[in-house]
DOMI-370669 format. One record per residue (C-alpha): residue number from 1; chain; x, y, z. Coordinates in steps of 0.25 Angstrom, whole numbers, plus 5000, padded with zeros to 4 digits. Layout:
N
k:NUM&c:A&xx:X&yy:Y&zz:Z
...
END
This chain:
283
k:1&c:A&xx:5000&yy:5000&zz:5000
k:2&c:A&xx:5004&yy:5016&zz:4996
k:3&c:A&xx:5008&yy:5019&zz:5011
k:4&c:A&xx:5007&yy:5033&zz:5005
k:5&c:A&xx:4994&yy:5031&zz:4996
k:6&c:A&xx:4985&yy:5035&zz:5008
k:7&c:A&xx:4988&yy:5047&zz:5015
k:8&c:A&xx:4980&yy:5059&zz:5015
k:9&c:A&xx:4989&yy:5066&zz:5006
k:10&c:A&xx:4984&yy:5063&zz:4993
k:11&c:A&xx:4997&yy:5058&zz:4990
k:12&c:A&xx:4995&yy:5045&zz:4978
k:13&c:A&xx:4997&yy:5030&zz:4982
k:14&c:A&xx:4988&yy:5024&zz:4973
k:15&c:A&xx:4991&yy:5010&zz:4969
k:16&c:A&xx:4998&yy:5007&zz:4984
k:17&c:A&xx:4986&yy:5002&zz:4991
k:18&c:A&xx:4980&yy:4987&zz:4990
k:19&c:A&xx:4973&yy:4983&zz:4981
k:20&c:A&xx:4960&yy:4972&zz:4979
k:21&c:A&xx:4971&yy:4961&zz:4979
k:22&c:A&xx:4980&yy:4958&zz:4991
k:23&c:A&xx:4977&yy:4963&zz:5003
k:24&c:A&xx:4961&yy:4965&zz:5002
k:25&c:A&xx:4957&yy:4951&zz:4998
k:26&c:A&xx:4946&yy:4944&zz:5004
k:27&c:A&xx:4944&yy:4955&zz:5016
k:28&c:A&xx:4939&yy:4965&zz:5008
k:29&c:A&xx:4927&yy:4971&zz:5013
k:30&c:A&xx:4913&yy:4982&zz:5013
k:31&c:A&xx:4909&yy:4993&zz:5011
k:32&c:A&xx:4903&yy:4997&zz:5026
k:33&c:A&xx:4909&yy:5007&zz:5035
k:34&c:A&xx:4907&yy:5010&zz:5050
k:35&c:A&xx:4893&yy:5016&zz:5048
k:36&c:A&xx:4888&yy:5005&zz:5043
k:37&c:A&xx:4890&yy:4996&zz:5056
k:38&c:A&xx:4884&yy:5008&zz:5064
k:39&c:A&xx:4869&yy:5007&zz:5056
k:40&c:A&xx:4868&yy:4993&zz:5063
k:41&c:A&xx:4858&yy:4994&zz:5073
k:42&c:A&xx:4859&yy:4988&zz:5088
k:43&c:A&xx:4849&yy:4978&zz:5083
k:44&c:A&xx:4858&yy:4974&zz:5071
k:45&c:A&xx:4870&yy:4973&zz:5078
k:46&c:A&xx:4865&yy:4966&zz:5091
k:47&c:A&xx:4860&yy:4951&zz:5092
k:48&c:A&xx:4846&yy:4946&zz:5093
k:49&c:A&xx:4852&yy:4934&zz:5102
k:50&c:A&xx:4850&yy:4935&zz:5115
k:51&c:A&xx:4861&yy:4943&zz:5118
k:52&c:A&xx:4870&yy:4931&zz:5127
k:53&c:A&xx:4883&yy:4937&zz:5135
k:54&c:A&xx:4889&yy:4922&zz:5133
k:55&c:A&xx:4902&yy:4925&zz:5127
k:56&c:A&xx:4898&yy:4914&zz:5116
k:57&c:A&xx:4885&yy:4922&zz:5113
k:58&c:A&xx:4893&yy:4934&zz:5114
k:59&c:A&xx:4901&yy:4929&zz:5102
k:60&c:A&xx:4891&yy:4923&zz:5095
k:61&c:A&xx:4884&yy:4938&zz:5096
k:62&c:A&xx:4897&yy:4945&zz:5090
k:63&c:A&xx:4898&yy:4936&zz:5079
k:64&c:A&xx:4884&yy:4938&zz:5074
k:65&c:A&xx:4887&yy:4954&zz:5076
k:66&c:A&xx:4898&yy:4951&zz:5069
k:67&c:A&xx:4889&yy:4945&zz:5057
k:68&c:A&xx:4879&yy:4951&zz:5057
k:69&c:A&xx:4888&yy:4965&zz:5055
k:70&c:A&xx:4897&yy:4957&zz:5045
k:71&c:A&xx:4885&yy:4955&zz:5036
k:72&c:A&xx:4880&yy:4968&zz:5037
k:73&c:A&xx:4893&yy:4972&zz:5031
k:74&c:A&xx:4892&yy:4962&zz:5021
k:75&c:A&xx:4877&yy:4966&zz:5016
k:76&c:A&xx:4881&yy:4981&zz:5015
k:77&c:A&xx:4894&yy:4979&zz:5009
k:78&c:A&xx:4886&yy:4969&zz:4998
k:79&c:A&xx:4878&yy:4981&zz:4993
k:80&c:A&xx:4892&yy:4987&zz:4991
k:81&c:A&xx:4897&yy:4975&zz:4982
k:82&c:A&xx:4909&yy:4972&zz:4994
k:83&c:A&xx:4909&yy:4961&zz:5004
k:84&c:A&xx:4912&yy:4961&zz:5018
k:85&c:A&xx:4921&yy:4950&zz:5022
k:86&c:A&xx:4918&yy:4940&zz:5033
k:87&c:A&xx:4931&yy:4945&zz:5040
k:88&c:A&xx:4926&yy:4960&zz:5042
k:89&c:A&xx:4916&yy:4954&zz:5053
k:90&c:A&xx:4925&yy:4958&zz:5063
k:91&c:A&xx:4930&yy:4973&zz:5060
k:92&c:A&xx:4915&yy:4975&zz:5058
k:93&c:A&xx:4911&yy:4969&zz:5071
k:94&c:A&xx:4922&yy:4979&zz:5077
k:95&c:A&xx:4918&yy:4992&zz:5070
k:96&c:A&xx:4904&yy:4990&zz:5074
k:97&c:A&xx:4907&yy:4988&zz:5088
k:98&c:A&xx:4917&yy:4999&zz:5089
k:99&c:A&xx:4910&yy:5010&zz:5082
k:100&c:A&xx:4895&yy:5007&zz:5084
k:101&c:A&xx:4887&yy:5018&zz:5093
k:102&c:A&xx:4900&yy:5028&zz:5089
k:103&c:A&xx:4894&yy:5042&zz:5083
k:104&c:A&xx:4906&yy:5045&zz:5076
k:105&c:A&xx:4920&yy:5041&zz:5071
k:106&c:A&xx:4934&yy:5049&zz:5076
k:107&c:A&xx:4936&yy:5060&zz:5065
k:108&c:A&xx:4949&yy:5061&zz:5057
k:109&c:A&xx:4951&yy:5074&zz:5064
k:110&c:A&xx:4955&yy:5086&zz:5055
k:111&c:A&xx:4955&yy:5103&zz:5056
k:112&c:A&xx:4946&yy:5111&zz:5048
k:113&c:A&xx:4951&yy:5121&zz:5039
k:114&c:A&xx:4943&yy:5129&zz:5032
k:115&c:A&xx:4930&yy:5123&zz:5022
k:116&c:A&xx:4923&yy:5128&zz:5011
k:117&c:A&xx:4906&yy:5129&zz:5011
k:118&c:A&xx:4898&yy:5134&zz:5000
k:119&c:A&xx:4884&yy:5138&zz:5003
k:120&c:A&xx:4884&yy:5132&zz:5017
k:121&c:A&xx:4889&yy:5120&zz:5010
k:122&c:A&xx:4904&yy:5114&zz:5014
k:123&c:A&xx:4913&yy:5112&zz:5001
k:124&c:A&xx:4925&yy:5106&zz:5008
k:125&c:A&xx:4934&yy:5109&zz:5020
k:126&c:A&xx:4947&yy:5108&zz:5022
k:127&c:A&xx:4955&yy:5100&zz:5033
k:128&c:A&xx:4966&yy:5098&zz:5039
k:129&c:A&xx:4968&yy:5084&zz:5043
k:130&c:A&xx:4982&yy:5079&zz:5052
k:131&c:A&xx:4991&yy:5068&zz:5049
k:132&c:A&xx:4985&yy:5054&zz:5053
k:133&c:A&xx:4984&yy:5041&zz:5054
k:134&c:A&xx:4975&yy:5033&zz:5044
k:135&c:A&xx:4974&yy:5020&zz:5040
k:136&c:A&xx:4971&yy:5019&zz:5027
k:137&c:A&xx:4972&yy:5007&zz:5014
k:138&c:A&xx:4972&yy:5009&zz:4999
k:139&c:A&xx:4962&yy:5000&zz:4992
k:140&c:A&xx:4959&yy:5000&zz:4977
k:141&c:A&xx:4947&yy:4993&zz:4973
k:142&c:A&xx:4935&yy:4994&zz:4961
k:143&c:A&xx:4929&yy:5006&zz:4967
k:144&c:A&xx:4932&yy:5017&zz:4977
k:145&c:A&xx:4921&yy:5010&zz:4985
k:146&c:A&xx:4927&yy:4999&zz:4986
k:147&c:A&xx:4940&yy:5005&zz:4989
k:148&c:A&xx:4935&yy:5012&zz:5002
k:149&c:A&xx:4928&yy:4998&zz:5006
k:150&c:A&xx:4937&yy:4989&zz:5006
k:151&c:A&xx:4948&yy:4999&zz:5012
k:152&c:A&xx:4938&yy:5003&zz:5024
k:153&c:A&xx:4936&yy:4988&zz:5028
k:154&c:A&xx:4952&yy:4986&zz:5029
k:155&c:A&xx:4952&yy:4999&zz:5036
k:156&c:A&xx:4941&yy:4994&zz:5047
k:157&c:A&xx:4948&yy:4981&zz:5049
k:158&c:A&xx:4960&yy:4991&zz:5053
k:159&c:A&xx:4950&yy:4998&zz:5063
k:160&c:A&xx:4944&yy:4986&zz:5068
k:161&c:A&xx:4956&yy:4979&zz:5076
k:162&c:A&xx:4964&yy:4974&zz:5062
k:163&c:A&xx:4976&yy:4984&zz:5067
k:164&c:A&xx:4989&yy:4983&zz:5077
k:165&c:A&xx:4979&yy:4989&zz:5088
k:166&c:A&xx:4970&yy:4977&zz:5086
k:167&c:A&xx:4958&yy:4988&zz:5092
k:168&c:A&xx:4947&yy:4996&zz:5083
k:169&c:A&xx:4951&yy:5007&zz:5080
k:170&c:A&xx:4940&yy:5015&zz:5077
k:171&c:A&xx:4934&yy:5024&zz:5066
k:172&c:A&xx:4937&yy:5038&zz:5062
k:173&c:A&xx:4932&yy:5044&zz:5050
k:174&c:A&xx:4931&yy:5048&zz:5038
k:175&c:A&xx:4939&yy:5037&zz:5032
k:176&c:A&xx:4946&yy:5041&zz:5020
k:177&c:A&xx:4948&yy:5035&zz:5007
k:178&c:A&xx:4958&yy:5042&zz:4996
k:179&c:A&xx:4957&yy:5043&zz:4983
k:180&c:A&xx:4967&yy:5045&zz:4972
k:181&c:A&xx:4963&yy:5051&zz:4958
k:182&c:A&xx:4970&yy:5054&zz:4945
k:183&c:A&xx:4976&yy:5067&zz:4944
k:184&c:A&xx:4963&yy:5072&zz:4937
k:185&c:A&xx:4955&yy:5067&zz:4948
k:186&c:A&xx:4947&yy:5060&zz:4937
k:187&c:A&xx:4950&yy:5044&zz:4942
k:188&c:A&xx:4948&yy:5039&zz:4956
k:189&c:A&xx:4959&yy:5027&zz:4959
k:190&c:A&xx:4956&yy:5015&zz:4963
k:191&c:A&xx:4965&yy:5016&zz:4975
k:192&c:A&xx:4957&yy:5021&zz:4987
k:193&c:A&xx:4963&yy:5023&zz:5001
k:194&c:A&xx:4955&yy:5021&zz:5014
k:195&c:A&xx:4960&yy:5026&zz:5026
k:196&c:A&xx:4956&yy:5028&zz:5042
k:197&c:A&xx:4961&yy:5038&zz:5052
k:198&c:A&xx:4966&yy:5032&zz:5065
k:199&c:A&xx:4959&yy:5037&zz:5075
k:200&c:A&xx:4964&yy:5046&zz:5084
k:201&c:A&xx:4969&yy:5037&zz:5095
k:202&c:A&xx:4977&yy:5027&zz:5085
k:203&c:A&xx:4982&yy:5039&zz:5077
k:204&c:A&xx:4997&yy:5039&zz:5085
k:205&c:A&xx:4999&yy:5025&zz:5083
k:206&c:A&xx:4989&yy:5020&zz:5073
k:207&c:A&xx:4988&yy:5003&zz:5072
k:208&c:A&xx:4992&yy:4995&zz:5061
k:209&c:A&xx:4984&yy:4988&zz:5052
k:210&c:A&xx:4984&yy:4973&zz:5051
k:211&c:A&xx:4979&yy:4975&zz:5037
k:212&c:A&xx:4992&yy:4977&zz:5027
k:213&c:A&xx:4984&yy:4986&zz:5018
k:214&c:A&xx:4981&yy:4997&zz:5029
k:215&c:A&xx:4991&yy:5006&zz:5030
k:216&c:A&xx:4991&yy:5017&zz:5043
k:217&c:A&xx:4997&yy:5030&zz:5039
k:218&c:A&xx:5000&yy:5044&zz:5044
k:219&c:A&xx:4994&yy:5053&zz:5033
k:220&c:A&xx:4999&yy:5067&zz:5033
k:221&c:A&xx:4992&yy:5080&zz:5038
k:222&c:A&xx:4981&yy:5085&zz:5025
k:223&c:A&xx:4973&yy:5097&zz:5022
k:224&c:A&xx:4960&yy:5090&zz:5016
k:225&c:A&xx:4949&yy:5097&zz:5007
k:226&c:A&xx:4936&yy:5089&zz:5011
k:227&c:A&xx:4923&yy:5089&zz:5005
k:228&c:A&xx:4911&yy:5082&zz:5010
k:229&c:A&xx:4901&yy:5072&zz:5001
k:230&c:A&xx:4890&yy:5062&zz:5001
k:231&c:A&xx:4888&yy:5050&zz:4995
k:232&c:A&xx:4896&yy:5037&zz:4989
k:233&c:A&xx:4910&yy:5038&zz:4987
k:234&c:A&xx:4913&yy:5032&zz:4975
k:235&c:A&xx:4925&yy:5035&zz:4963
k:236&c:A&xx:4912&yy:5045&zz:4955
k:237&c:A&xx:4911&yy:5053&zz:4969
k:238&c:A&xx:4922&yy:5055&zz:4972
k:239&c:A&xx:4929&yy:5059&zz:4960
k:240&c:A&xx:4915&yy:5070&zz:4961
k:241&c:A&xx:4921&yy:5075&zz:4974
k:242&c:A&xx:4934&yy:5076&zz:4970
k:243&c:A&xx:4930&yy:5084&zz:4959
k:244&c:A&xx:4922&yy:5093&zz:4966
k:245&c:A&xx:4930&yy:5095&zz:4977
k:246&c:A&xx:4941&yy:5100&zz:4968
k:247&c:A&xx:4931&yy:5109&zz:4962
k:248&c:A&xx:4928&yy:5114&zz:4975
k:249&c:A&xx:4943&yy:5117&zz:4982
k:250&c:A&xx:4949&yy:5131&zz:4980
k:251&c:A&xx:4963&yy:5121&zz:4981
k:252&c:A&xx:4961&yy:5110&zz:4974
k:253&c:A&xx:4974&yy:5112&zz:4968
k:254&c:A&xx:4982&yy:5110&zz:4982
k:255&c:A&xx:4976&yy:5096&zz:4985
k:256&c:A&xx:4979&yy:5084&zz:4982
k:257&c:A&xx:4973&yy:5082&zz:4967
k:258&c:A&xx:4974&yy:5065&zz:4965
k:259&c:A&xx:4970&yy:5061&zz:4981
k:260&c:A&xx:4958&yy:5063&zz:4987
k:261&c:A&xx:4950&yy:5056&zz:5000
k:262&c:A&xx:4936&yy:5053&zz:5002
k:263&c:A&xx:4933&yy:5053&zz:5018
k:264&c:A&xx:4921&yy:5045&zz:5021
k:265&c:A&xx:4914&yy:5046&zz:5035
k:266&c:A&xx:4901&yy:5038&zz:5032
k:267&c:A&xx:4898&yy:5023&zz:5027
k:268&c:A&xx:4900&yy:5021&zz:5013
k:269&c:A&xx:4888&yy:5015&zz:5010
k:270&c:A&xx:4881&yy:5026&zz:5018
k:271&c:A&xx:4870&yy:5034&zz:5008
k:272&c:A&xx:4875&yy:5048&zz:5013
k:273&c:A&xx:4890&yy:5046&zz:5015
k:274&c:A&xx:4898&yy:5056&zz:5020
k:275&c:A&xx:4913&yy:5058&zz:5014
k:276&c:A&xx:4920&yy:5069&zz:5009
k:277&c:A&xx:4932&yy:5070&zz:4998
k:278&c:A&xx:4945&yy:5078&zz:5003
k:279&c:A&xx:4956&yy:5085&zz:4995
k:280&c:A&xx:4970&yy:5083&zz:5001
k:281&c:A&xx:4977&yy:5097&zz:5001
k:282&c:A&xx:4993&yy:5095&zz:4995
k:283&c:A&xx:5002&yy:5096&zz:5005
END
């Protein structure tokens, strides 16, 4: 992997990351984010059984949680033509458990600088976001879609225990992908990087990944132009948003003009998903 490719610079990387062959194989997996788990309702998720303290029923109880989210997975993740392996039962039981009842997810903390409205309407602001850790992969698949799936699920099996610490970690949002274009912004490459910010308390020393693809990496202090949108995030949208945001900034010209990241903060298959598109000022 591009050890480089990643980083909130902008700065190239392409074709480092893995690929579809070695390293993904049979543990690809869906399309479902955090929100997802958190529609389930108490009923849902708790047994009709009779609710035994026996530490046999007890485990008997936490397998069948254990399916029953698995296969909730698996029929939402089939409406988006990917699967859920029967291996992600785990990381799924442990990321409901962690963050169910939560009301919101640490923030990758950043310093206003100034914003543009129109009309009462915001256009964009600009940010200043500190150097950090983020744990992030390069995945190239079909579609961006699929990219940003596959890529999230070996990033959760990172938050959930599959790391040096061997504890869940816990989520922070947005997580970002980024995207690499031609030099006339005209054609979206297939190699898409999905990355995490470490929380806070992991930040000093962030834990490794037992996963060979995931690569932990200090990215360098940025000045980001960020632009809110709705809706799918797709290789059509994004190359709109890109466009328009171009039209839009006063500097265009002093960002970064081939490297761009989509920050999402809700669930992918959500019907009112917010994300929003940011420019990388040069450095």
């Amino acid at each position: 992997m591009d050890r480089g490719g990643c980083q909130m610079s902008g700065g190239g990387g392409g074709g480092g990351g893995p690929g579809p062959g070695p390293g993904l194989g049979p543990d690809r997996a869906g399309m479902i984010t955090l929100e997802d788990l958190e529609s389930f309702s108490e009923d849902q998720l708790s047994d009709s059984g009779n609710g035994s303290l026996e530490e046999e029923g007890e485990t008997m109880e936490e397998d069948e949680d254990q399916d029953r989210l698995l296969h909730y997975w698996q029929d939402v993740a089939r409406g988006h033509q990917v699967e859920v392996s029967q291996d992600m039962a785990e990381p799924i039981q442990q990321l409901t458990s962690n963050n169910q009842g939560r009301s919101h997810r640490e923030a990758v903390p950043f310093t206003l600088l100034g914003r543009k409205d129109k009309c009462g309407e915001l256009l964009y602001e600009k940010r200043h976001y500190e150097k950090g850790h983020w744990a992030c992969i390069t995945m190239r698949e079909d579609t961006y879609e699929q990219s940003i799936c596959y890529g999230f699920m070996r990033i959760m099996r990172y938050i959930c225990q599959q790391n040096s610490s061997g504890d869940y970690l816990g989520m922070t949002l947005p997580i970002v992908t980024v995207v690499r274009t031609d030099q006339d912004r005209s054609v979206i490459s297939h190699d898409v990087t999905v990355a995490y910010y470490l929380p806070a308390e992991h930040q000093a020393q962030p834990p490794r990944p037992h996963d060979p693809g995931i690569a932990v990496e200090l990215w360098p202090a940025a000045v980001v132009y960020s632009r809110p949108f709705g809706g799918p995030t797709n290789e059509a949208t994004i190359m709109d948003q890109i466009s328009a945001m171009a039209e839009l900034l006063d500097s265009a010209a002093l960002c970064v003009h081939d490297s761009f990241i989509v920050a999402g903060y809700t669930n992918p298959a959500h019907s009112n998903r917010q994300n929003e598109i940011w420019f990388l000022e040069r450095r």
